[in-house]
N, C-alpha and C positions, 0 to 999 in steps of 0.2 A: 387441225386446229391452228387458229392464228392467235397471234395478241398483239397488239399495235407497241409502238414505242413507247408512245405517252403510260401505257398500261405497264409494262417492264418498268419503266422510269419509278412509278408513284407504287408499284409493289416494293422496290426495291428500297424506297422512304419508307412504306412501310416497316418493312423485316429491321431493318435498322433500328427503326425505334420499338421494337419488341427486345434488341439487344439478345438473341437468340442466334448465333450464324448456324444454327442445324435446321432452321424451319424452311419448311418446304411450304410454297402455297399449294391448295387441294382444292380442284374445280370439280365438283359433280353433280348427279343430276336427281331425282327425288321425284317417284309418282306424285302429280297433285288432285288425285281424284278427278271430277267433273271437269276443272280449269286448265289441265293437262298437264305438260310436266313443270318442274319449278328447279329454278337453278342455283346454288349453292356454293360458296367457298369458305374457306378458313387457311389457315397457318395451321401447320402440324410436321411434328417429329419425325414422325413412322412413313416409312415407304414401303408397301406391301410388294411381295409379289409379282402379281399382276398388274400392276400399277405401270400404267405408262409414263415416261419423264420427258419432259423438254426442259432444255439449260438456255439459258441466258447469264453469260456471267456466271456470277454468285448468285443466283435464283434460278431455284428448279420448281417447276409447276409439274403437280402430280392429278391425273385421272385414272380413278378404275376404272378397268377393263369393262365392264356395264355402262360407267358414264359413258366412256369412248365412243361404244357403238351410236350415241346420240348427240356427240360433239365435234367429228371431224369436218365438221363445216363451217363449223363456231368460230366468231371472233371475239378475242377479249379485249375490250376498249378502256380507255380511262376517258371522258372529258367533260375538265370542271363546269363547262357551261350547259350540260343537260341535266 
């Protein structure tokens, strides 16, 4: 899994203004019936496990072990003009 700069950067604005320095962002994946899969994040506490991390800094991005197997190809992007 990748994530661009621009995407670190504007997480990282993020998590600051949540005022929260224990949150983790959490990327996973979610059957979507007929439309196939659908993808998913949030901020969260809890680090399972299974749960795989990547660091950046002060931002760790969490996927379970389920997403995993559907995202190691994945990039995370941020860009304002899409």
């Amino acid at each position: 899994m990748n994530i661009s700069e621009s995407a670190v950067t504007r997480l990282k604005e993020l998590k600051l203004e949540e005022n929260n320095p224990d949150l983790k962002f959490r990327v996973f994946v979610q059957g979507g019936g007929c439309s196939g899969f659908q993808y998913g994040f949030t901020f969260d506490e809890e680090q399972n496990e299974d749960d795989f991390d990547f660091k950046f800094d002060d931002l760790t991005i969490v996927v379970d072990s389920m997403s995993m197997t559907y995202m190691q190809e994945c990039e995370i992007r941020f860009d304002e003009n899409e």
